[in-house]
C-alpha positions as CSV (number, residue, x, y, z in Angstrom):
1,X,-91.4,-68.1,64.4
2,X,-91.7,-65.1,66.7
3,X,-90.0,-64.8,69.8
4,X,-90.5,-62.0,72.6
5,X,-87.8,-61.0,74.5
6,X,-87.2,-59.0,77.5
7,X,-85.5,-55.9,78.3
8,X,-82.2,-56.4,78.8
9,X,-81.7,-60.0,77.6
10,X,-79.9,-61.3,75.2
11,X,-81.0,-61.3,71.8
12,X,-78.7,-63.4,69.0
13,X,-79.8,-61.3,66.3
14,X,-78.2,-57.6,67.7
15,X,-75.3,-60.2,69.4
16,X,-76.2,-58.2,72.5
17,X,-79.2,-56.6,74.2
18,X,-82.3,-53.7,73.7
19,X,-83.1,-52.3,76.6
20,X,-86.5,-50.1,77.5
21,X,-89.2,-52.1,76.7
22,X,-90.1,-55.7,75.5
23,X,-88.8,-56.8,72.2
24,X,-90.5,-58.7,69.2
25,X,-88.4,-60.5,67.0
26,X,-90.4,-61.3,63.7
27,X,-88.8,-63.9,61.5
28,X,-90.8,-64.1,58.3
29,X,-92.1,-61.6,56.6
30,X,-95.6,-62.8,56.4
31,X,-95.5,-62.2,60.4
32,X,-95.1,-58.3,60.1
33,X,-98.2,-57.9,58.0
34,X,-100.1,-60.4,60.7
35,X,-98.8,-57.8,63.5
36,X,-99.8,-55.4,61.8
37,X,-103.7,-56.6,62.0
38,X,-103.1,-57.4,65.1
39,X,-102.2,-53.6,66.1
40,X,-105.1,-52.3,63.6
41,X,-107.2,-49.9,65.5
42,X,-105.2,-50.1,68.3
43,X,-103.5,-46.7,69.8
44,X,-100.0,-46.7,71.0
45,X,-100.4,-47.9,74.6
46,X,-102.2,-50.4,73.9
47,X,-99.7,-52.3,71.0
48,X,-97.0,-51.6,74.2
49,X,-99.2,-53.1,76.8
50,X,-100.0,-55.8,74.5
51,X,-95.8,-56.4,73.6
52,X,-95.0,-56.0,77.1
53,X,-97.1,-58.1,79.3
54,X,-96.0,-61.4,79.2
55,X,-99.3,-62.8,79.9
56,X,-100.9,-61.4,76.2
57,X,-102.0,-63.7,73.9
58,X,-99.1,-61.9,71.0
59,X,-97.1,-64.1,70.2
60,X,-100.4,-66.8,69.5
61,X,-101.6,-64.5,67.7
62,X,-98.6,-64.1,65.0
63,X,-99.5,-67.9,64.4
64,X,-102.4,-67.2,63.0
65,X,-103.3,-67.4,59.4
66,X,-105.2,-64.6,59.6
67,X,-106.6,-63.2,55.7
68,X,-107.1,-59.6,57.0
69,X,-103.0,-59.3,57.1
70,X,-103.3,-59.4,53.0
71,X,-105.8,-56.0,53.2
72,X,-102.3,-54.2,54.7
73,X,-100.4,-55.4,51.6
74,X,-101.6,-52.2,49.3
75,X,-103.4,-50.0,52.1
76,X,-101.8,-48.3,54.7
77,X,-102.6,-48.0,58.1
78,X,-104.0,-44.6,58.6
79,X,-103.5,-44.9,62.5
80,X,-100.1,-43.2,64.4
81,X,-96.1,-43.4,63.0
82,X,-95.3,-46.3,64.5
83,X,-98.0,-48.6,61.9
84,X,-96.9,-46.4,59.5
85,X,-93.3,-47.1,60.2
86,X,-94.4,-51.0,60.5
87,X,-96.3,-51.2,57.1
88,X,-93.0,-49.4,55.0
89,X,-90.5,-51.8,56.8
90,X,-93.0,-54.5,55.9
91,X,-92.8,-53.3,52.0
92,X,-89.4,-53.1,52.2
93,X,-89.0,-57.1,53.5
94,X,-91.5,-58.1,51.4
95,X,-89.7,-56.7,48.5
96,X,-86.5,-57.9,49.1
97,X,-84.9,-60.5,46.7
98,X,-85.9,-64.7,48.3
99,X,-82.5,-65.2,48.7
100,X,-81.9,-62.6,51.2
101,X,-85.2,-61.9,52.6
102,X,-84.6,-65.1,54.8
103,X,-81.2,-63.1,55.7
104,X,-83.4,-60.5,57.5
105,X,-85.6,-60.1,60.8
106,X,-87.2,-57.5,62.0
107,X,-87.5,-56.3,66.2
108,X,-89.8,-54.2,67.3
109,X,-89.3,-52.5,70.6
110,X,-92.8,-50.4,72.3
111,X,-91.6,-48.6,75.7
112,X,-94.0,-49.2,78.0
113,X,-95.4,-46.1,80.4
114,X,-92.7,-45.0,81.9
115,X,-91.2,-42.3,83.7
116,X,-89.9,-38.7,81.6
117,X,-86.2,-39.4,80.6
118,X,-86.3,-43.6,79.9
119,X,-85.2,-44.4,76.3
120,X,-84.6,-47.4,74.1
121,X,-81.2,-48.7,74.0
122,X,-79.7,-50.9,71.3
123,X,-76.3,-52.5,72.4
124,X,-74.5,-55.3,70.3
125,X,-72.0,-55.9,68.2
126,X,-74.0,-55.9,64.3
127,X,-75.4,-53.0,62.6
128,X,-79.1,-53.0,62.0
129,X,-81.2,-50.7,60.4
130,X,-83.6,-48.8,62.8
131,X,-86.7,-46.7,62.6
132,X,-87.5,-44.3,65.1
133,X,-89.9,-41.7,66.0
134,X,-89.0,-37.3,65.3
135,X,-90.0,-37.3,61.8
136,X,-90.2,-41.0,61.4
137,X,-85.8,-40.9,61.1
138,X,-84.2,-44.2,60.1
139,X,-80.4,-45.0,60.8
140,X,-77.8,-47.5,59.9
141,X,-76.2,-48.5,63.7
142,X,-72.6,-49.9,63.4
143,X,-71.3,-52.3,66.0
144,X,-72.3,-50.8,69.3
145,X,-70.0,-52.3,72.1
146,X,-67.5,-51.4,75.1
147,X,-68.2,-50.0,78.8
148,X,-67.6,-46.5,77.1
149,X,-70.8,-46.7,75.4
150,X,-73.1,-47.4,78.6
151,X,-71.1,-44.8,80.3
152,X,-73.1,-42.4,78.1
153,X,-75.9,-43.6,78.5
154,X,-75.7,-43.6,82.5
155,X,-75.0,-40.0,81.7
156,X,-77.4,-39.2,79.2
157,X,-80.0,-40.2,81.3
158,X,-79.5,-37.6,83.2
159,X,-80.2,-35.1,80.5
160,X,-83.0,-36.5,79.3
161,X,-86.0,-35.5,80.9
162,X,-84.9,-31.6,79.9
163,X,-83.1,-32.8,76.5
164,X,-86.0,-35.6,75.1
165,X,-84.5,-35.6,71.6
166,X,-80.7,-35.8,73.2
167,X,-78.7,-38.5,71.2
168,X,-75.2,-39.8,72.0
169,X,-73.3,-42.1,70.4
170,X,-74.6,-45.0,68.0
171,X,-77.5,-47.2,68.8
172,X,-78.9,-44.7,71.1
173,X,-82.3,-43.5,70.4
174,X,-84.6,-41.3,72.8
175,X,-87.4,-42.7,71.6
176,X,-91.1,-44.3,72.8
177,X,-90.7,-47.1,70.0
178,X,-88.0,-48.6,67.4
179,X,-88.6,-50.6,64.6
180,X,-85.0,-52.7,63.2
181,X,-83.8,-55.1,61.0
182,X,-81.2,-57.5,62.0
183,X,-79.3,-60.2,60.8
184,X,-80.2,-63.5,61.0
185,X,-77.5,-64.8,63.5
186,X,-76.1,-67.3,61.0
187,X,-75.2,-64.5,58.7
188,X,-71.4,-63.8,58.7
189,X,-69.7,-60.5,58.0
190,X,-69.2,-59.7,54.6
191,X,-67.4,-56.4,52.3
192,X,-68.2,-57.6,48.9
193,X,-71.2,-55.2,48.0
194,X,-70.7,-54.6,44.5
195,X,-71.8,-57.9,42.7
196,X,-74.8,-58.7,44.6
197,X,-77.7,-57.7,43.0
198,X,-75.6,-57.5,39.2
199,X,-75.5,-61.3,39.0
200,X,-79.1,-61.6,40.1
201,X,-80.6,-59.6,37.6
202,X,-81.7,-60.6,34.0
203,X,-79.7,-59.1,31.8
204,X,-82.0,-57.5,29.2
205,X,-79.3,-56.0,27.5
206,X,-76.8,-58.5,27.8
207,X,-74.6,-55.2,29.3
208,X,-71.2,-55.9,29.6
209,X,-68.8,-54.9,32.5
210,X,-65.6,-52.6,31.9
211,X,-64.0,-55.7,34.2
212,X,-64.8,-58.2,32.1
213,X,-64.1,-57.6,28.9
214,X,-60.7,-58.2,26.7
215,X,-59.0,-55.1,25.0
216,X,-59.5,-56.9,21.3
217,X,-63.9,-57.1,22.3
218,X,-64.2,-53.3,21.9
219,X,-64.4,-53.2,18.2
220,X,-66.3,-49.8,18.2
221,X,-64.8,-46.2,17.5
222,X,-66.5,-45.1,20.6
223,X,-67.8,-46.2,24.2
224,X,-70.3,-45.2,26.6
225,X,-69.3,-46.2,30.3
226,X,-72.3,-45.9,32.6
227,X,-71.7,-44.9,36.4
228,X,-74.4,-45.7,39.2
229,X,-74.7,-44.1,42.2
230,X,-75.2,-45.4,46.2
231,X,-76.8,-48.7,47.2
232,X,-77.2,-49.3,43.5
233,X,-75.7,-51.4,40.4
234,X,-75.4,-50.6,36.3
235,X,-77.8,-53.5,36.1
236,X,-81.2,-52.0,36.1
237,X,-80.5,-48.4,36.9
238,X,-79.7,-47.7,33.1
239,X,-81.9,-50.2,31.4
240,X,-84.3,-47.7,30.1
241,X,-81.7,-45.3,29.3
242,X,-80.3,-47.8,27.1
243,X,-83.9,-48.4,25.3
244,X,-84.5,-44.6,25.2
245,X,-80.4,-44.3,23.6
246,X,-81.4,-47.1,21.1
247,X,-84.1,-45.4,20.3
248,X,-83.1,-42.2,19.6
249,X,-79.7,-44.0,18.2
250,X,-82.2,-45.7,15.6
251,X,-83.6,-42.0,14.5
252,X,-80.3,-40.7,14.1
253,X,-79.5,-43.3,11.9
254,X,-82.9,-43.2,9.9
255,X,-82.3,-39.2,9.5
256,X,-78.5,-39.8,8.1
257,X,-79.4,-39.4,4.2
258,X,-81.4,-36.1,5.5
259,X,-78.3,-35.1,7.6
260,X,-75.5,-35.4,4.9
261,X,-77.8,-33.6,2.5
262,X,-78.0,-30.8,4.9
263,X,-73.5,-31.2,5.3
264,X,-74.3,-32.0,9.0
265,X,-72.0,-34.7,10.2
266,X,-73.5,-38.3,11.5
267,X,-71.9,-40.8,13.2
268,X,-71.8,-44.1,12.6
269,X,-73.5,-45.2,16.1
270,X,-73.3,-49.1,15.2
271,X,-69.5,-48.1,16.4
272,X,-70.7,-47.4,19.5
273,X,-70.2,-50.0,22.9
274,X,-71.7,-49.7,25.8
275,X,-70.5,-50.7,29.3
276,X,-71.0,-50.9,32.8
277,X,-68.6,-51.2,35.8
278,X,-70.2,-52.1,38.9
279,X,-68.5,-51.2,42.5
280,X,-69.0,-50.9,45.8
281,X,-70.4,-47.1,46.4
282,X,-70.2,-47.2,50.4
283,X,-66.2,-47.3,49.9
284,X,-64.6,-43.6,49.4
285,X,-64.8,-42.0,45.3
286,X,-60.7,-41.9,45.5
287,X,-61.0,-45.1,45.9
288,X,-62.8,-46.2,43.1
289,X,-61.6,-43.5,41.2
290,X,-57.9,-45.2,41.6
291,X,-59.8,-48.2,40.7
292,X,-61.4,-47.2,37.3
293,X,-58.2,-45.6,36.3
294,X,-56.4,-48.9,36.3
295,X,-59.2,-50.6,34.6
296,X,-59.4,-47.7,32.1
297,X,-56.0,-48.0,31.4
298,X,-55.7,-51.8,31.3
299,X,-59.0,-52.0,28.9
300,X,-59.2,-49.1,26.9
301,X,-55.8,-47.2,27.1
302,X,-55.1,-44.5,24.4
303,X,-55.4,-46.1,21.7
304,X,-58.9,-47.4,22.5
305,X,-62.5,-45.7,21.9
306,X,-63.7,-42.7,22.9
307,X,-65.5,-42.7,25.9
308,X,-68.5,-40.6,27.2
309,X,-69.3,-41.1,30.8
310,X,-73.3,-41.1,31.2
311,X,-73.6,-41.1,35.4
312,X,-76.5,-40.9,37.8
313,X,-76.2,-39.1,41.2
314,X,-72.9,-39.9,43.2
315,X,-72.0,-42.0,39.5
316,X,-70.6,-38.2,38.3
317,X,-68.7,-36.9,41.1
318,X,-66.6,-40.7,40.2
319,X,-66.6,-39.4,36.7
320,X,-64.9,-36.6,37.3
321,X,-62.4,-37.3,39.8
322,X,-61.6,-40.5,37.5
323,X,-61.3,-37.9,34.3
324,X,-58.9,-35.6,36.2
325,X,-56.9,-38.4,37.5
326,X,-56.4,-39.6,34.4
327,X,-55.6,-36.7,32.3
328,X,-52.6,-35.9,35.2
329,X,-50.9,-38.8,34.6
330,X,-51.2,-39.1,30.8
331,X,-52.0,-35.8,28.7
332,X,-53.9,-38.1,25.6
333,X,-56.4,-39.3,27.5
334,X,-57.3,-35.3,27.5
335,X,-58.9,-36.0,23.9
336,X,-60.0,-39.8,24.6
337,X,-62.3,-38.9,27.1
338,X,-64.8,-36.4,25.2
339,X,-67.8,-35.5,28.1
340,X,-69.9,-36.6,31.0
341,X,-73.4,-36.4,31.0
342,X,-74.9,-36.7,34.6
343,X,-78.3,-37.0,36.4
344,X,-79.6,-36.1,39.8
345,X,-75.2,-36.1,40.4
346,X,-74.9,-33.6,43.5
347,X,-71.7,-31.5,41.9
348,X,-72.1,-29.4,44.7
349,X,-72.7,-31.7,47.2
350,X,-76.0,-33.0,48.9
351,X,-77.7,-30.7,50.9
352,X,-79.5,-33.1,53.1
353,X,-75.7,-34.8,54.1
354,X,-76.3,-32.7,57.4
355,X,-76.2,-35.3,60.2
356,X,-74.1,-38.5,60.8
357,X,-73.8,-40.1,57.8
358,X,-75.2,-43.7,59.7
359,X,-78.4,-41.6,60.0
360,X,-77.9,-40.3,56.2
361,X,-77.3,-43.5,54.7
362,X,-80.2,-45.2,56.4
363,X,-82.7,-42.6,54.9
364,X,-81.1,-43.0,51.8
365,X,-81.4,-46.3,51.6
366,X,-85.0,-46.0,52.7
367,X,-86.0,-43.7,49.9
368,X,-84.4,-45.9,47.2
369,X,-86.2,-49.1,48.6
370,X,-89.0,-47.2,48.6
371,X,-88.8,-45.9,45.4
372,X,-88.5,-49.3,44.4
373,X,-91.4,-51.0,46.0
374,X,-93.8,-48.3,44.8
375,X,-92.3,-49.3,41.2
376,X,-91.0,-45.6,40.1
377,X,-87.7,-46.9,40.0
378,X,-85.6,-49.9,38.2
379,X,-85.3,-52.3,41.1
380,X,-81.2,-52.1,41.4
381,X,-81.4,-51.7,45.1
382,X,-78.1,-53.4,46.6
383,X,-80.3,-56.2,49.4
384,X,-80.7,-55.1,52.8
385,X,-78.6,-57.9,54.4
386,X,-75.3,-57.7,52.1
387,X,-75.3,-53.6,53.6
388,X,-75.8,-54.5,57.2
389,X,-73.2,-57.7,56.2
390,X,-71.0,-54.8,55.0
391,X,-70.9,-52.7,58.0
392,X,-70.9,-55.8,60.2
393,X,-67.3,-56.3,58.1
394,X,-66.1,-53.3,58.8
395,X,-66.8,-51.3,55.8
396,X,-67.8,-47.5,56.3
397,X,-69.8,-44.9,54.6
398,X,-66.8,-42.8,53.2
399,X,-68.7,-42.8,50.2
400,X,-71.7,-41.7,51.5
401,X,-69.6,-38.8,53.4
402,X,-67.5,-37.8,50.3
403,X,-71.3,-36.4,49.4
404,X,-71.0,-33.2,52.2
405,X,-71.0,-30.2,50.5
406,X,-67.5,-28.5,50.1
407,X,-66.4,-26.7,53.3
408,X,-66.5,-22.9,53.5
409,X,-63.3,-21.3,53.7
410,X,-62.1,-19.9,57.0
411,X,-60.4,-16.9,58.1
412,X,-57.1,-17.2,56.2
413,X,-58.7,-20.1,54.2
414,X,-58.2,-22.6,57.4
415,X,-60.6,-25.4,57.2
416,X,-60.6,-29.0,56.9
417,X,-60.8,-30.5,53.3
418,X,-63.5,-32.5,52.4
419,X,-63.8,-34.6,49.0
420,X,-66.1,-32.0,47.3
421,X,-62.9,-29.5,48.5
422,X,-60.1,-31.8,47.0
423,X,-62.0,-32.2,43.8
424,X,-63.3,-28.9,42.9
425,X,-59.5,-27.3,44.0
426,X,-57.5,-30.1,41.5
427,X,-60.0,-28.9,39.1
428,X,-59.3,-25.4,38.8
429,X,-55.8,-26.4,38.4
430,X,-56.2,-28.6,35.5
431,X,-55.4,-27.0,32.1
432,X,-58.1,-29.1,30.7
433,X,-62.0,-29.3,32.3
434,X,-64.1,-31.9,31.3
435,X,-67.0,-31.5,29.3
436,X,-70.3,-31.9,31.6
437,X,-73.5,-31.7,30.9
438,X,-75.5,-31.8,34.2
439,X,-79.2,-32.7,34.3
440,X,-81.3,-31.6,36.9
441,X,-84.6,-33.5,38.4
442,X,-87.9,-31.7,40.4
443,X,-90.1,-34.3,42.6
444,X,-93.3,-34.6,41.9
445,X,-96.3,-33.6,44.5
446,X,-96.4,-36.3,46.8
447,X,-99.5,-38.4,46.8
448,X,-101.5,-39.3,49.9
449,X,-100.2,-42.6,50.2
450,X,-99.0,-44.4,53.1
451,X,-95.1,-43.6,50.9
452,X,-96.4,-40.2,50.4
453,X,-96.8,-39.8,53.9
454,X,-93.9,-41.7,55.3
455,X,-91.7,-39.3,52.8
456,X,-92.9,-35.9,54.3
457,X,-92.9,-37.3,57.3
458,X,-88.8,-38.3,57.5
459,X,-86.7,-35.4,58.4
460,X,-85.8,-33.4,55.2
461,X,-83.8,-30.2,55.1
462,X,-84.2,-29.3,51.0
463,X,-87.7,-28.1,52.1
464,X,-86.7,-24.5,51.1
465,X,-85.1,-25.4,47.7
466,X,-86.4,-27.2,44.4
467,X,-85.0,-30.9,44.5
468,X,-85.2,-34.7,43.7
469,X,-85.9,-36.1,47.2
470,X,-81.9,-36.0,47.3
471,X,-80.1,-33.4,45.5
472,X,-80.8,-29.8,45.2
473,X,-81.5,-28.8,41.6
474,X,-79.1,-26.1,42.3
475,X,-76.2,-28.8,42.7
476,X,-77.0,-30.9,39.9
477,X,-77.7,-28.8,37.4
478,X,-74.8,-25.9,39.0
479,X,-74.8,-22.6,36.7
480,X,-71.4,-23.2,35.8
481,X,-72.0,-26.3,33.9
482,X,-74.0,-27.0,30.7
483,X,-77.2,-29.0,30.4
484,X,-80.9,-28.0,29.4
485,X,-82.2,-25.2,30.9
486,X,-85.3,-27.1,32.6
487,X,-85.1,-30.1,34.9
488,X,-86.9,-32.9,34.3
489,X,-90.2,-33.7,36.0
490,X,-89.3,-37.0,38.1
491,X,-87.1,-37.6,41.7
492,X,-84.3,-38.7,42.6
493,X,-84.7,-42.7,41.4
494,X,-87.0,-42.1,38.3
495,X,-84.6,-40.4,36.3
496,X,-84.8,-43.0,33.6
497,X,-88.2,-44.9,34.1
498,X,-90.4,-44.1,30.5
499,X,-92.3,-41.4,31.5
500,X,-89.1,-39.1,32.4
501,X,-86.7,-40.8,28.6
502,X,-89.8,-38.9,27.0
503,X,-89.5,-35.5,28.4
504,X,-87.6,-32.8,25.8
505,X,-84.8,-32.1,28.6
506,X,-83.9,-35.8,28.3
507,X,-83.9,-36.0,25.1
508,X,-81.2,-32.8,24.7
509,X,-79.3,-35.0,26.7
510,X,-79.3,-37.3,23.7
511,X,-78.6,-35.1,21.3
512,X,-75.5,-33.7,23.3
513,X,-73.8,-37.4,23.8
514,X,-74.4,-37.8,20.4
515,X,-72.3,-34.6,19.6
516,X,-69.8,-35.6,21.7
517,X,-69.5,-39.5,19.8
518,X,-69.2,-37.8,16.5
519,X,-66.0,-36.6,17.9
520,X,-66.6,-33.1,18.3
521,X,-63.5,-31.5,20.1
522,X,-64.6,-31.2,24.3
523,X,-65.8,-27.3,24.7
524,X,-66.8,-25.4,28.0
525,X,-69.5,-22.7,27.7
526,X,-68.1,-19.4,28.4
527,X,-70.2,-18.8,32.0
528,X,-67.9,-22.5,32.5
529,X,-64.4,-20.5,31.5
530,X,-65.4,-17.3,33.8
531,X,-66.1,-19.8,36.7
532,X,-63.0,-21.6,36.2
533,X,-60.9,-18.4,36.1
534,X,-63.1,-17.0,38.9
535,X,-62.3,-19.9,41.1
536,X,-58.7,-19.8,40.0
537,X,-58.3,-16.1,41.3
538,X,-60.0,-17.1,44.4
539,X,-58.2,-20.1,44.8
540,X,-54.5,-17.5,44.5
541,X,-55.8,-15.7,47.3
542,X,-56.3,-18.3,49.6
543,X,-53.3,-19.6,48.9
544,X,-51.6,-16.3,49.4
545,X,-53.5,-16.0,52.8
546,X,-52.4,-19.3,54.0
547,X,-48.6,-18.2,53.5
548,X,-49.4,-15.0,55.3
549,X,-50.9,-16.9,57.9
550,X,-48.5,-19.3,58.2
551,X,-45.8,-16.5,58.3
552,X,-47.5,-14.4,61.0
553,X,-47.2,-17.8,63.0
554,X,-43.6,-18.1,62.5
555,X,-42.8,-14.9,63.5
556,X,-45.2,-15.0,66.6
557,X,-42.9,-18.2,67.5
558,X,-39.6,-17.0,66.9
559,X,-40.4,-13.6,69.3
């Protein structure tokens, strides 16, 4: 049942307060759609008059069974940002799975008129997941406590009024309205991430986890290991990859006979397994890099199959980091681990990784939901909840910050080393490069739906450059690695739906893993070698720079 509370008091859900207006707390989902035929037609004062005044009739009106909320389940409202806002957090509750929809509410703050400078606050101790007016931006909030925290806001106040868009700290938002799910309050904190939506899912596959299985149950000669990316599990993601490899694995096999006639080699791809490794993507990629190794090690070792990698978005970076780390502590695994094949993976990092990444994450996450809800994408969304339930328990978005691009280099190459730094250094080292091949996506036009419109609406900063929604085509598909010389027509989340396993760029992909299986010995293409050379030469004179540097300092000491 809906509840409206004040601002300032004390609301169970944040475990705190939201300050700057009166607060709606919805509990069902089937109340968001009624609100929003409430607010239909309505402009923006009005819905605030109508949340603040105590006296309104609101909270009745939420009661009602009222058939015209069903209209708002396909059409969106055509009226101002915040209904817009309303109707895609109402898709993206509705779509949740039963089991945690019940997990969620949803509180919706209006401002009411009020003077130049006043903002809404969100103080309390769990994360939610907020909309907010600019360009419709949406942000994960951690916990939000301590006198520190309303010490800024006393201060920012005073900025406001000549600074509107001013933000300070988490949970602070300049803004006329917010939108934000919260946690029910009998929800507990929670870090495992990675098995929640696997173990819902049918399993049309019956795809196997690299956790799960025995050594002796990998009777093939090879293995495919699939690598998701954020806010995502194997389960889904790769289902119509799998089809589409089947497929293609079945024409192979039909053309053998034509193959051998020809003295073309053909594996035997009945040889071939195929797993998946679920894990949590929010935690850092050395983390489950260090991870995979182990399992790698444990369930494959050297003496096991082949294995290709086959990755989608942050799925690769993991891919190579776990590939490096593993030929540096055992030189065979140089020739067991033949390529990587990734999709939408941002090798360079992602472009659009240029604020907090709370703020990043939470239009991330927004884009994948949806992506699901309009149906262009497998639905292997990790739930809403089980995220906020993993902030609320601590976890952090390492993994989500492991995305920035790589730092540019300094005077006398001083800088602080990201991930995408760390990585890209070790392998320039490395006497041996992995084998990528690195497939690129373009987004189509958006439509003039109420997603279309809530997508070029959210703040977006790969405006200027072809992309997926996400990645730059220019960082998954870099110049230095191999892969077809087109991208493929779909974003960021539709890299495998039908329409995109059909496209010829896909289907190279294909024909390269199946290259790789038949054991052919892992090659670079010779731009690949310059690079690598290139980089290594660069990377000398940095590192002659930094002793220089270093040695200047001395000497500037010891005088």
């Amino acid at each position: 049942m809906a509840e409206r509370f004040a601002s300032g008091a004390d609301i169970a859900q944040v475990s705190g307060t939201i300050t700057g207006g009166a607060t709606l707390v919805l509990t069902e989902s089937a109340e968001a759609w009624q609100a929003l035929a409430v607010f239909n037609g309505l402009a923006l004062d009005e819905i605030a008059e109508l949340v603040n005044n105590p006296e309104s009739a609101i909270l009745d009106q939420l009661k009602i069974d009222d058939k015209k909320a069903e209209s708002f389940l396909q059409i969106p409202p055509e009226a101002d940002d915040f209904q817009l806002a309303l109707w895609v957090a109402s898709k993206i509750w509705e779509a949740q799975l039963d089991a945690t929809k019940t997990a969620l509410h949803l509180a919706i703050t209006i401002e009411p008129q009020a003077p130049l400078g006043s903002m809404i606050e969100i103080l309390g101790n769990r994360p939610a997941l907020v909309f907010y007016p600019g360009s419709l931006a949406v942000s994960f909030t951690p916990r939000v406590v301590g006198p520190w925290v309303r010490f800024l806001l006393t201060l920012s106040k005073l900025f406001l009024a000549a600074y509107p868009a001013l933000q300070i700290g988490y949970g602070l938002k300049a803004a006329t309205w917010t939108i934000a799910f919260l946690l029910a309050p009998n929800q507990k904190p929670d870090q495992a991430l990675a098995d929640l939506l696997r173990d819902a899912r049918e399993d049309e596959f019956r795809l196997k986890r690299l956790d799960d299985i025995n050594k002796n149950e990998l009777q093939g000669k090879r293995l495919i290991l699939l690598l998701h990316g954020l806010f995502s599990t194997d389960k889904g993601t790769f289902y119509n990859f799998i089809s589409a490899w089947k497929s293609y694995e079945k024409s192979v096999i039909e053309l053998a006979e034509m193959a051998k006639a020809a003295d073309m080699s053909v594996p035997d791809m009945s040889a071939t397994d195929i797993l998946g490794w679920p894990h949590n993507t929010l935690a850092s990629i050395d983390e489950n890099a260090d991870e995979l190794c182990k399992l790698i090690k444990e369930k494959i070792g050297t003496d096991g199959p082949s294995i290709v990698f086959v990755c989608h978005s942050r799925g690769g970076l993991l891919a190579r980091r776990t590939a490096l780390n593993l030929c540096q502590t055992d030189s065979r695994y140089k020739d067991k681990i033949t390529a990587c094949i990734t999709f939408g993976t941002p090798h360079l990092g992602a472009g659009i990784l240029n604020v907090v990444p709370d703020e990043w994450a939470g239009q991330l996450y927004t884009l994948a939901a949806l992506a699901c809800v309009a149906g262009t994408s497998q639905k292997s969304l990790s739930a809403l909840s089980q995220v906020l339930r993993y902030r609320w328990g601590g976890g952090d978005f390492q993994g989500v910050e492991d995305l920035r691009p790589a730092c540019k280099r300094g005077f006398f190459g001083m800088h602080k080393q990201n991930f995408l730094d760390r990585l890209q250094g070790d392998e320039i080292r490395a006497s041996h490069p992995l084998a990528i091949w690195a497939v690129a996506g373009m987004h189509k036009p958006l439509d003039q739906s109420g997603f279309g419109r809530f997508f070029s609406k959210m703040e977006h900063s790969l405006k200027e450059a072809d992309h997926d929604w996400v990645v730059e085509t220019a960082s998954s598909h870099p110049s230095s690695f191999d892969g077809p010389s087109e991208a493929l027509s779909c974003d960021h989340f539709s890299y495998f739906d039908t329409q995109t396993t059909t496209q010829d760029q896909f289907k190279k992909s294909l024909a390269f893993m199946i290259k790789k299986l038949d054991g052919a010995t892992p090659t670079i293409s010779s731009r690949s070698a310059m690079k690598i050379w290139k980089d290594r030469l660069f990377l000398y004179i940095d590192d002659v720079k930094l002793r220089i540097g270093s040695q200047r300092k001395n000497t500037g000491q010891d005088s």
